[in-house]
Backbone as JSON Lines, residues from 0, in Angstrom:
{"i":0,"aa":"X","n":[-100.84,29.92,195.97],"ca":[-102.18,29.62,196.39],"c":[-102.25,29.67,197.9]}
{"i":1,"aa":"X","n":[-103.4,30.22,198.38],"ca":[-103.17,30.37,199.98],"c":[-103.95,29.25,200.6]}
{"i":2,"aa":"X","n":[-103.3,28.92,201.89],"ca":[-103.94,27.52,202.24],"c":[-105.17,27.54,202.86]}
{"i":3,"aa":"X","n":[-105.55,26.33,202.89],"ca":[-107.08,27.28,203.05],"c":[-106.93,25.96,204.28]}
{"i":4,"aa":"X","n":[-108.25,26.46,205.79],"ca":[-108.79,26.13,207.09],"c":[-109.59,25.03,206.78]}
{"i":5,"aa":"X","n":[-109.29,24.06,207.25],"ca":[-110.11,22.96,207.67],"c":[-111.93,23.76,207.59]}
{"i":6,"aa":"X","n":[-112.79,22.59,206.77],"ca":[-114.05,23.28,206.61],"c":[-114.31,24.26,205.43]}
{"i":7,"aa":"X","n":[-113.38,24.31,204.75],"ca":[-113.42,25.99,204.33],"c":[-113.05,24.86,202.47]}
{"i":8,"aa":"X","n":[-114.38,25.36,201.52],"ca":[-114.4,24.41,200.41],"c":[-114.2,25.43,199.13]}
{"i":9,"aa":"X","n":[-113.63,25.23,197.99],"ca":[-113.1,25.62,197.11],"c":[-113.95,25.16,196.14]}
{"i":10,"aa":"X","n":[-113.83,26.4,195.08],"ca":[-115.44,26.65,194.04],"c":[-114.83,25.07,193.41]}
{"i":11,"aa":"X","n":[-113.25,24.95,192.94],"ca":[-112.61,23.53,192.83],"c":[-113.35,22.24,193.13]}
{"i":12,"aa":"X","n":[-113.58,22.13,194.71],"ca":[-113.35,20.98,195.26],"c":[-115.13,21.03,195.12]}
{"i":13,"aa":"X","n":[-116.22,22.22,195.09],"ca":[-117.59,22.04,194.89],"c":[-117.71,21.55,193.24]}
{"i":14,"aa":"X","n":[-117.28,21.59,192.41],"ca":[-117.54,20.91,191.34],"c":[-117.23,19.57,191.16]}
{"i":15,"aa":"X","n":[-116.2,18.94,191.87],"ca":[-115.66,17.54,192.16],"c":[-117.35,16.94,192.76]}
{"i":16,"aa":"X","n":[-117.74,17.56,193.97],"ca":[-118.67,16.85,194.67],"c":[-119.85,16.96,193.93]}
{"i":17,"aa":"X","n":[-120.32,17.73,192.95],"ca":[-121.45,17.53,191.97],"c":[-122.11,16.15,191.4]}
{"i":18,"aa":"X","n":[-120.8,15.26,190.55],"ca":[-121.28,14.56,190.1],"c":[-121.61,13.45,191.09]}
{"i":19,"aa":"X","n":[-120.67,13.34,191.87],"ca":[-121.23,12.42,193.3],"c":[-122.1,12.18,194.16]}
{"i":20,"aa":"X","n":[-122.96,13.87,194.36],"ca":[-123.58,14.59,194.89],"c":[-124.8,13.81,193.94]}
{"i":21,"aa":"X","n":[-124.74,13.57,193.36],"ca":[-125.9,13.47,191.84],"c":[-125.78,11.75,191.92]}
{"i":22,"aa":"X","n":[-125.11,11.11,191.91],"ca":[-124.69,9.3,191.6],"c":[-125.6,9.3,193.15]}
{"i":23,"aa":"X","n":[-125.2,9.38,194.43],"ca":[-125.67,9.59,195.58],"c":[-127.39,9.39,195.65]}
{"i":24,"aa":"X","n":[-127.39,10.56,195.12],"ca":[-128.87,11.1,195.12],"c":[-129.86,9.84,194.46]}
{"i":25,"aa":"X","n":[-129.02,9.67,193.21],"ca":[-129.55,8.6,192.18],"c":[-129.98,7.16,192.87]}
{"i":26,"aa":"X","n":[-128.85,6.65,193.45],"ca":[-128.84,5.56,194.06],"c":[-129.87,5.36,195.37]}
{"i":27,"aa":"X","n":[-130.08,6.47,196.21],"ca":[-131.06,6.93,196.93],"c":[-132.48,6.4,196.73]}
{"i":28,"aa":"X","n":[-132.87,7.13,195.17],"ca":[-133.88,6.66,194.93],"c":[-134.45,5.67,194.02]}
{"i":29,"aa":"X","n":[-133.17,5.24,193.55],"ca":[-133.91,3.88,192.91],"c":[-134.08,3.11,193.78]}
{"i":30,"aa":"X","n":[-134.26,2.69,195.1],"ca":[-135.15,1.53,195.82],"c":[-136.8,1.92,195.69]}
{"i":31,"aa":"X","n":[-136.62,3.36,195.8],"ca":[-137.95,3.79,196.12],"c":[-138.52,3.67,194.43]}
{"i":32,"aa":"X","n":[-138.08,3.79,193.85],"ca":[-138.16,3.47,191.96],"c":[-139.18,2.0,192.21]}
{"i":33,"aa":"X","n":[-137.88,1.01,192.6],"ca":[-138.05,0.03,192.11],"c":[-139.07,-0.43,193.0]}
{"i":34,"aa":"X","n":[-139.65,-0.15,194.11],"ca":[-140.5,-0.65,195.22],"c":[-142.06,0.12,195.02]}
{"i":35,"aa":"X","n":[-142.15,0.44,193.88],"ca":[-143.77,1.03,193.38],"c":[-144.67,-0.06,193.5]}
{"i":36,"aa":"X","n":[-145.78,-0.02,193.8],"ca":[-146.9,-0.83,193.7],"c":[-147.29,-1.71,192.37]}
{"i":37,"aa":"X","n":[-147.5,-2.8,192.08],"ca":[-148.19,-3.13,190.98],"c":[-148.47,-4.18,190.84]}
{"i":38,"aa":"X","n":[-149.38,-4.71,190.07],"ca":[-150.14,-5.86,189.16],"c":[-149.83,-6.42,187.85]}
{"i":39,"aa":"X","n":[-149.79,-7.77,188.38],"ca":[-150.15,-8.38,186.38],"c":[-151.26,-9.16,186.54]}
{"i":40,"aa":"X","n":[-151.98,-8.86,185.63],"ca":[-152.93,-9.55,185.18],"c":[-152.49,-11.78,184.59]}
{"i":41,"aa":"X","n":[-152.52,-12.17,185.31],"ca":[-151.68,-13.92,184.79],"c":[-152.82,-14.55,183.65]}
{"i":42,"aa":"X","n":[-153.8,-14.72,184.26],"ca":[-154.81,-15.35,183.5],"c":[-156.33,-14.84,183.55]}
{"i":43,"aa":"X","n":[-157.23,-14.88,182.36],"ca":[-158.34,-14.43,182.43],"c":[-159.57,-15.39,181.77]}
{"i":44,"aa":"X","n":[-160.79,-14.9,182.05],"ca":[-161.59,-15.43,181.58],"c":[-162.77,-16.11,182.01]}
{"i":45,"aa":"X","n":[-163.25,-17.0,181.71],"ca":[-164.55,-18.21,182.1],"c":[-164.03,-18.84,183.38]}
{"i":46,"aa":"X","n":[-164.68,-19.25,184.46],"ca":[-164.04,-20.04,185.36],"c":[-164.97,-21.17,185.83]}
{"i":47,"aa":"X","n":[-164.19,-22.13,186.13],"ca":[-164.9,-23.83,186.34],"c":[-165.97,-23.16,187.6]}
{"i":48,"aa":"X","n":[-167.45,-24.12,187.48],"ca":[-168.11,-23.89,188.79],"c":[-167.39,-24.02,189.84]}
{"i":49,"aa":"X","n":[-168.04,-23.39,191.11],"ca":[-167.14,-24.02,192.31],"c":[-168.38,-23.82,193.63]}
{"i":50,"aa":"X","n":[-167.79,-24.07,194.3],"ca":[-168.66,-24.55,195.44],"c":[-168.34,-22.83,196.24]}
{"i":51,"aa":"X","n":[-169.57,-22.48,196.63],"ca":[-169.05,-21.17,197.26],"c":[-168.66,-21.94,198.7]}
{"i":52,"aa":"X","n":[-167.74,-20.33,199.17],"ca":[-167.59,-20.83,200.11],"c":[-168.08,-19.97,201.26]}
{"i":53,"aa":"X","n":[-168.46,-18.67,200.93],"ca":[-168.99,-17.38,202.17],"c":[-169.54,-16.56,201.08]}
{"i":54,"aa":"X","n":[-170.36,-15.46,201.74],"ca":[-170.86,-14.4,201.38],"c":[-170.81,-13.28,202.79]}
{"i":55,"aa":"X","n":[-170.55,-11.67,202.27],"ca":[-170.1,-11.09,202.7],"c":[-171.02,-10.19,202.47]}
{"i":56,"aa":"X","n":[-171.68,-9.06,202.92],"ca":[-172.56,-7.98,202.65],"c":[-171.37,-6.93,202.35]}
{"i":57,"aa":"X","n":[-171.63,-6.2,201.45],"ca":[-171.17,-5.39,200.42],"c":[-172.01,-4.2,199.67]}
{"i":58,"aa":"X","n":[-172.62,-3.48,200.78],"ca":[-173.14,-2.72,199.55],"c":[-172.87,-1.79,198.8]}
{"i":59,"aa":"X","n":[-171.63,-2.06,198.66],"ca":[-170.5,-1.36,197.21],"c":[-171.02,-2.04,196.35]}
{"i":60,"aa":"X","n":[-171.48,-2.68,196.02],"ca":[-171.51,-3.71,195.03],"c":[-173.29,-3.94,193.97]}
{"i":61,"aa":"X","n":[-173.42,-4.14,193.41],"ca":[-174.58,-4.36,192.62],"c":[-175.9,-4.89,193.32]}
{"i":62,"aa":"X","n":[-175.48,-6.47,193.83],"ca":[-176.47,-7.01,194.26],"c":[-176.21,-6.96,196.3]}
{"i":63,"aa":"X","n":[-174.92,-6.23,196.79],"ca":[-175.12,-5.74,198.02],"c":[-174.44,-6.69,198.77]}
{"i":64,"aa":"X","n":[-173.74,-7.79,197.97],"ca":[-173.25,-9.12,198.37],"c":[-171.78,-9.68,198.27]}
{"i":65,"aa":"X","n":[-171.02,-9.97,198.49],"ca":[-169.81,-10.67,197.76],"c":[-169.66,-11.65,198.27]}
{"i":66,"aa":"X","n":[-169.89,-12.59,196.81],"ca":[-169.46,-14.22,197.11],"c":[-168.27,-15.01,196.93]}
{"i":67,"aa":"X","n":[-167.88,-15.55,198.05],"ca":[-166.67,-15.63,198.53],"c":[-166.32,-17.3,197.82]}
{"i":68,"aa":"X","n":[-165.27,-17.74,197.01],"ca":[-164.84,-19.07,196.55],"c":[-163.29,-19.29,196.8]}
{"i":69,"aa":"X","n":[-163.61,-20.55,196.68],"ca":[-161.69,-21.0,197.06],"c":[-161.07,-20.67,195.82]}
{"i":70,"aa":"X","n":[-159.75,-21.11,195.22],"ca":[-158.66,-21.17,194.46],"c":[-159.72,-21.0,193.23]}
{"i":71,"aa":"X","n":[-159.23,-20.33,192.19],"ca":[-159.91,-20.4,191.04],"c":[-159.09,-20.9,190.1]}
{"i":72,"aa":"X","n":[-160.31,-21.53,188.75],"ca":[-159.96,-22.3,187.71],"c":[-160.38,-21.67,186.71]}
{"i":73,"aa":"X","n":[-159.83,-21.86,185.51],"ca":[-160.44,-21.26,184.29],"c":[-160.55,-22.48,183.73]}
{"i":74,"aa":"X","n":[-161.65,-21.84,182.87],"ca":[-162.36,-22.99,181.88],"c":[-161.8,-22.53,180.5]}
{"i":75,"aa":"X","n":[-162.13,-21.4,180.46],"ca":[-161.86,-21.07,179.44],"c":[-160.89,-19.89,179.02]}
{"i":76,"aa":"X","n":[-160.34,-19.53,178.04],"ca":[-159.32,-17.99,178.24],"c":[-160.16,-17.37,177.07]}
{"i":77,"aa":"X","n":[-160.77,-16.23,177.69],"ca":[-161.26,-15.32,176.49],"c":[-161.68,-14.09,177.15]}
{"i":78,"aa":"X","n":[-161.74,-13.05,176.4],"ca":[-162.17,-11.72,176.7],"c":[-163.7,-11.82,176.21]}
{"i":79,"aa":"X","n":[-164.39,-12.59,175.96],"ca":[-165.73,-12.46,175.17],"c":[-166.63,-13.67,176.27]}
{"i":80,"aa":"X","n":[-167.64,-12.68,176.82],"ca":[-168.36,-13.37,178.27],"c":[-170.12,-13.6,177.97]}
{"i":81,"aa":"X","n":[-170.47,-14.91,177.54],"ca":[-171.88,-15.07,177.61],"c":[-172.71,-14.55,178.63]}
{"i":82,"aa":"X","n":[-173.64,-13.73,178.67],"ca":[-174.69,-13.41,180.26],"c":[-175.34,-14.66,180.55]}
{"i":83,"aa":"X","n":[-175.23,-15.04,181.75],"ca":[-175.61,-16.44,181.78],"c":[-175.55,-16.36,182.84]}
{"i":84,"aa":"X","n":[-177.17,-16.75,183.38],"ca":[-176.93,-16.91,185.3],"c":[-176.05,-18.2,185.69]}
{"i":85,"aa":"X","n":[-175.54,-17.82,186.8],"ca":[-174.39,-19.15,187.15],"c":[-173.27,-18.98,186.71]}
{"i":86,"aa":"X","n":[-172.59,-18.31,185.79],"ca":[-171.38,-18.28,184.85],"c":[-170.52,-17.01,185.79]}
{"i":87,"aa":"X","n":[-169.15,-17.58,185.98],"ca":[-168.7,-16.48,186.34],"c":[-167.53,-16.12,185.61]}
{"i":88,"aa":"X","n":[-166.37,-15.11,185.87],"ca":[-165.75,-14.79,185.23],"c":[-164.75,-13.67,185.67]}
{"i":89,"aa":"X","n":[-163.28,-14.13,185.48],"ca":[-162.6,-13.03,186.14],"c":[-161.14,-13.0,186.09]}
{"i":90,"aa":"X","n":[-160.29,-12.84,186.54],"ca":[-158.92,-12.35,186.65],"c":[-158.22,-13.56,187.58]}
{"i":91,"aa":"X","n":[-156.75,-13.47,186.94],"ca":[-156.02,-14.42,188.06],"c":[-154.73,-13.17,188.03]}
{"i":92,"aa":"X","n":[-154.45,-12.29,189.33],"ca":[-153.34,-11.45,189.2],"c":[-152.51,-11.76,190.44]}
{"i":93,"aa":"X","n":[-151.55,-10.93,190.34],"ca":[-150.31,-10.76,191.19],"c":[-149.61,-9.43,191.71]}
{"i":94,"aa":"X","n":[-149.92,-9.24,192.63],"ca":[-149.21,-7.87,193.71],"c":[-148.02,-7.69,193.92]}
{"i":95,"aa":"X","n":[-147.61,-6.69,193.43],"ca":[-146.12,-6.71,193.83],"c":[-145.95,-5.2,194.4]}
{"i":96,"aa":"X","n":[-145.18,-5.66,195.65],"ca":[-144.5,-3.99,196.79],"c":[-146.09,-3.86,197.03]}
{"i":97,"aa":"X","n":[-147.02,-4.39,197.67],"ca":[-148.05,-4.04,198.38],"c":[-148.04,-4.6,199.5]}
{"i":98,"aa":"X","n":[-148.04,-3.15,200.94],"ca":[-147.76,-4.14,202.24],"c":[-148.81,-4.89,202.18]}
{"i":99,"aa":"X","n":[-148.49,-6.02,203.19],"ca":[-149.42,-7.22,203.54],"c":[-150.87,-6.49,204.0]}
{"i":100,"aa":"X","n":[-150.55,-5.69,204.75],"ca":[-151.58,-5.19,205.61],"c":[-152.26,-3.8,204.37]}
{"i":101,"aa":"X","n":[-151.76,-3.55,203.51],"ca":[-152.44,-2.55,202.66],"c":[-153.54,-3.43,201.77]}
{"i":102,"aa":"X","n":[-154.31,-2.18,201.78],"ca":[-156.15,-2.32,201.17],"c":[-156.02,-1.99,199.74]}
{"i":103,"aa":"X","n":[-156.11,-3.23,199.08],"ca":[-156.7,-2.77,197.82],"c":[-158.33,-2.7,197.22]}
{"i":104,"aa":"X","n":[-157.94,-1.8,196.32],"ca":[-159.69,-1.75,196.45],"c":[-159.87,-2.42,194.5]}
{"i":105,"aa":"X","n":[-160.68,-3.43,194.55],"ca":[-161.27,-3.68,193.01],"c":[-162.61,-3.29,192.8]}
{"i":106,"aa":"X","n":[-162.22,-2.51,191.68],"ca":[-163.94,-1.98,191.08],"c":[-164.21,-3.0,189.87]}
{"i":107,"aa":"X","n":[-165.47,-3.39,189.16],"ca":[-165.94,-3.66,188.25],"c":[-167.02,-2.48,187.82]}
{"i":108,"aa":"X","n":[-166.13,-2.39,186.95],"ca":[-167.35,-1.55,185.98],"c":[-167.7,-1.81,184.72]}
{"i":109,"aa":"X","n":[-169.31,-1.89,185.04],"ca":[-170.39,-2.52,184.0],"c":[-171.16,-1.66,183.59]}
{"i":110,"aa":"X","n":[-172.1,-1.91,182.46],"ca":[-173.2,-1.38,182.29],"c":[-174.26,-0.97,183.35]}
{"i":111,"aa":"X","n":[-175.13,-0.24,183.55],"ca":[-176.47,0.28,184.59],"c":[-177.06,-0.7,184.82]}
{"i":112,"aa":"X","n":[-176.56,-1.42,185.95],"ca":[-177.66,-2.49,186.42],"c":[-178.69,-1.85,188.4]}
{"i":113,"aa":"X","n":[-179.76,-2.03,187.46],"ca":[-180.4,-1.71,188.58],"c":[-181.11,-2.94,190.16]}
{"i":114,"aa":"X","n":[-180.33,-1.85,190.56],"ca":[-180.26,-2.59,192.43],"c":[-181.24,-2.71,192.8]}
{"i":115,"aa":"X","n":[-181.85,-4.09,193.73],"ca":[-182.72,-4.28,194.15],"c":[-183.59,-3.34,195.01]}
{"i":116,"aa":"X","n":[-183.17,-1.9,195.89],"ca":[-183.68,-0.93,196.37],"c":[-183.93,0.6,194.95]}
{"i":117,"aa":"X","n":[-184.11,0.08,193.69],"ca":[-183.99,0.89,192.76],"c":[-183.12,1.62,192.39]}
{"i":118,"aa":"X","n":[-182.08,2.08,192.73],"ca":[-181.02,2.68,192.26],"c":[-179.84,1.93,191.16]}
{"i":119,"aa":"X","n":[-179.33,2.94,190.63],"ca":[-178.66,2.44,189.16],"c":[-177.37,2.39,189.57]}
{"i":120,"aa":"X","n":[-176.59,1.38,189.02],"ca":[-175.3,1.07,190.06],"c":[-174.88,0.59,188.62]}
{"i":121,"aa":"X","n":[-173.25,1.54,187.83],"ca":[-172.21,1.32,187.26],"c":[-171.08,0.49,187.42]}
{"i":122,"aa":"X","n":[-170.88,0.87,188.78],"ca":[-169.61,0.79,189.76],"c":[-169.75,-0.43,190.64]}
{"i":123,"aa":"X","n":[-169.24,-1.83,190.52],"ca":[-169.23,-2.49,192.03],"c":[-167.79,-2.67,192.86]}
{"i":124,"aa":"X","n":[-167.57,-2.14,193.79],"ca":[-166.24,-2.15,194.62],"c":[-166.45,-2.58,195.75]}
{"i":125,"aa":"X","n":[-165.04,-3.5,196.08],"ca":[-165.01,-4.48,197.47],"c":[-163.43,-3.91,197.71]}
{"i":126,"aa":"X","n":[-163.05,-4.28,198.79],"ca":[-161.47,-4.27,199.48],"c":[-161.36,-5.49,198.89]}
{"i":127,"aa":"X","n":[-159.68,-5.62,198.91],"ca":[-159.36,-6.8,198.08],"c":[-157.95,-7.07,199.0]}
{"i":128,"aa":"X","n":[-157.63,-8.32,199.15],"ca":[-156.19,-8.83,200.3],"c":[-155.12,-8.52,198.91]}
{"i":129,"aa":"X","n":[-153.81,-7.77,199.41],"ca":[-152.9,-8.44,198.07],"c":[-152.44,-9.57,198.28]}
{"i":130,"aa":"X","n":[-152.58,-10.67,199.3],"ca":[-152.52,-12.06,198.93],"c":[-153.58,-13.07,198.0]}
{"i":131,"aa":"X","n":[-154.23,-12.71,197.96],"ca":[-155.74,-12.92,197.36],"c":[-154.78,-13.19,195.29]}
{"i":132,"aa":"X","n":[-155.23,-13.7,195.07],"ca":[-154.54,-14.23,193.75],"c":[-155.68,-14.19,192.65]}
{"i":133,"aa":"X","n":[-156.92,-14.35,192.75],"ca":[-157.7,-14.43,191.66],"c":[-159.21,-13.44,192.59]}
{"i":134,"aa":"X","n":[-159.96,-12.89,191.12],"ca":[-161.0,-11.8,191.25],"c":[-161.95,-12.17,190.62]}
{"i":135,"aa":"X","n":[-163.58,-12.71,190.49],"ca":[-164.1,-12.76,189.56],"c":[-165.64,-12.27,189.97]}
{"i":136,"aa":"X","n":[-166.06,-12.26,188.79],"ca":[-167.69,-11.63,188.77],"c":[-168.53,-12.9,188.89]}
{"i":137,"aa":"X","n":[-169.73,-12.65,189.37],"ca":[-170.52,-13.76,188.75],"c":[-172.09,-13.51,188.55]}
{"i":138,"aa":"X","n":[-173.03,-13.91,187.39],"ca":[-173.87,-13.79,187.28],"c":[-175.15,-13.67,187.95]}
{"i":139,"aa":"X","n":[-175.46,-13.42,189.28],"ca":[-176.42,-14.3,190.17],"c":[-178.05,-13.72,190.17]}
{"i":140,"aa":"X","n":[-178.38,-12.59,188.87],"ca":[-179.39,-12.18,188.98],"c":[-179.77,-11.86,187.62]}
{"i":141,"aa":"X","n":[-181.06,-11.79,187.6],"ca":[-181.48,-11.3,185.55],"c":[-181.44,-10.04,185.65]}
{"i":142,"aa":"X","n":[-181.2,-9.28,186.14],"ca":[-180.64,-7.88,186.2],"c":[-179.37,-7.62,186.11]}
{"i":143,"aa":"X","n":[-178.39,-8.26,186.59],"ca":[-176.77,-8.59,185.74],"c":[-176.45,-8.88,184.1]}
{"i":144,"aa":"X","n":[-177.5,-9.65,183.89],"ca":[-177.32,-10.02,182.56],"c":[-177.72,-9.1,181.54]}
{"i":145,"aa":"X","n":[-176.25,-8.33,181.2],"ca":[-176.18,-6.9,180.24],"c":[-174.93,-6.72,179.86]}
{"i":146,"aa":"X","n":[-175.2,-6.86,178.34],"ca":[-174.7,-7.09,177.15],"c":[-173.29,-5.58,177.58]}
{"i":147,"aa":"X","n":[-172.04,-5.63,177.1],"ca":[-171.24,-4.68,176.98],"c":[-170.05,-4.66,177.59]}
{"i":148,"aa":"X","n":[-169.39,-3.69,177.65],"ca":[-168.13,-3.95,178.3],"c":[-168.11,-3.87,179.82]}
{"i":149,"aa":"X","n":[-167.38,-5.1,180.41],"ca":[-167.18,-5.03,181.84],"c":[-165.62,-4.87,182.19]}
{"i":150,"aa":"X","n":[-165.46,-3.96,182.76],"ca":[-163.85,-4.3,183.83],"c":[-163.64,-4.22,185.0]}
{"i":151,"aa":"X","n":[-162.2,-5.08,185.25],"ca":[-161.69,-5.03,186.25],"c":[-160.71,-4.39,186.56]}
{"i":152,"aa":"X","n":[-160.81,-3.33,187.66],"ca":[-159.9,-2.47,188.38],"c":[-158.98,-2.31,189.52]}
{"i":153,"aa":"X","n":[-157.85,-2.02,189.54],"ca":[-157.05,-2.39,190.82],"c":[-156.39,-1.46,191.38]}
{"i":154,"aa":"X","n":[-156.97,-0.96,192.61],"ca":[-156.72,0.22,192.57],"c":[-155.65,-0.06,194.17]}
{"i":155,"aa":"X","n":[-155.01,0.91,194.63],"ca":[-153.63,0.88,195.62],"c":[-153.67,2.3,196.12]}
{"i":156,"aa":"X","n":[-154.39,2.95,196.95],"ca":[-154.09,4.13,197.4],"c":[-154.98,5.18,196.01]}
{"i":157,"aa":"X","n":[-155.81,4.4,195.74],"ca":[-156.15,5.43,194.8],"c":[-155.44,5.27,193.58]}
{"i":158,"aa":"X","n":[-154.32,4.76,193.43],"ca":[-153.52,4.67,191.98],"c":[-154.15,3.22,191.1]}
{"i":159,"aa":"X","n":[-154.28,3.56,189.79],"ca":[-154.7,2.04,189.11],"c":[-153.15,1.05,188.92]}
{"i":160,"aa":"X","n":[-153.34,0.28,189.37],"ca":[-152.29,-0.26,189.64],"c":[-152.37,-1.57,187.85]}
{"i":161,"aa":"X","n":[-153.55,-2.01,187.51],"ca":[-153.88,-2.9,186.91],"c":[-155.29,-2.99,186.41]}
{"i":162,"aa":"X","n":[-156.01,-3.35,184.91],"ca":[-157.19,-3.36,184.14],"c":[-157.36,-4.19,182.95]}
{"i":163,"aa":"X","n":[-158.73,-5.03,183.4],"ca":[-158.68,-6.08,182.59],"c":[-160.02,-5.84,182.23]}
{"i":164,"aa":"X","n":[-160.23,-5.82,180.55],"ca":[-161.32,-5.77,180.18],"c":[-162.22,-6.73,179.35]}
{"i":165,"aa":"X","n":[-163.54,-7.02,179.37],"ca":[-164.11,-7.94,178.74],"c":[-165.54,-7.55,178.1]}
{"i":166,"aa":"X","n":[-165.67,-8.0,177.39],"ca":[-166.91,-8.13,176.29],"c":[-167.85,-9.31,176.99]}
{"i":167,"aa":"X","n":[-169.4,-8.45,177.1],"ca":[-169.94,-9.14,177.65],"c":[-171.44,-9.03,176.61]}
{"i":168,"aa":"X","n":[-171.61,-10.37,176.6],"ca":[-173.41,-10.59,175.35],"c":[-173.87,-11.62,175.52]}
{"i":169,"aa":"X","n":[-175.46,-11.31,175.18],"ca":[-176.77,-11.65,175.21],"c":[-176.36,-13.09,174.07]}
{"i":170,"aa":"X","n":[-176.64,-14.49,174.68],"ca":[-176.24,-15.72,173.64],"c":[-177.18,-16.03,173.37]}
């Protein structure tokens, strides 16, 4: 066998470095695996009144508004939502691998409720903190109150990260 120069690699010694070449690679990217964006949904449903605490202009949103409350409570756990002015209702989730400083965006999507400047609005979306721990809707107009399915969406760069859906009717 002739000796071979420093640098100089053997079809041999390239099949040795394959599987290593490959374990390497592997190990590489499972941080980036395991460091994906996401949500769980913890708790859902009816939530205790509460005292607002801000409102925010929003006109992503239905009524053009988002009302701002402290820590949320559930009253109740159910996917099945009376229309009822005053009643609100919503999500308790959890962010995981979302920088501090990254924007999430939550949509609710409802039935055609029409906006106080006449237009028909499906879609209501706000930016959302991923420290922010609970999401909810709330009734605040007789034009909200419509019977059907409502959800909640969690979106991360555009990706759905998380979706919680509910049944909503006329009592």
């Amino acid at each position: 066998m002739k000796p071979r120069s420093a640098g100089q690699l053997h079809v041999r010694d390239a099949v040795m470095l394959r599987p290593s070449l490959s374990i390497a690679l592997l190990l590489i990217a499972l941080p980036v695996v395991a460091a994906r964006p996401s949500c769980e949904i913890t708790d859902y449903g009816i939530l205790e009144p509460r005292k607002q605490e801000g409102v925010r202009d929003t006109p992503t949103t239905a009524t053009g508004k988002v009302r701002e409350f402290g820590a949320i409570k559930f009253k109740q756990r159910t996917e099945r939502i009376p229309a009822r002015l005053g009643l609100r209702f919503g999500v308790e989730h959890k962010f995981r691998n979302v920088p501090a400083d990254g924007e999430l965006q939550v949509l609710v999507i409802h039935p055609p409720i029409v906006k106080a400047n006449g237009q028909t609005s499906t879609v209501s979306s706000a930016r959302k903190n991923p420290a922010d721990s609970g999401t909810n809707y709330g009734f605040d107009s007789e034009a909200e109150l419509l019977s059907g399915t409502w959800a909640f969406e969690f979106k991360y760069r555009g990706n759905l990260l998380c979706r919680k859906a509910f049944t909503v009717f006329l009592p």
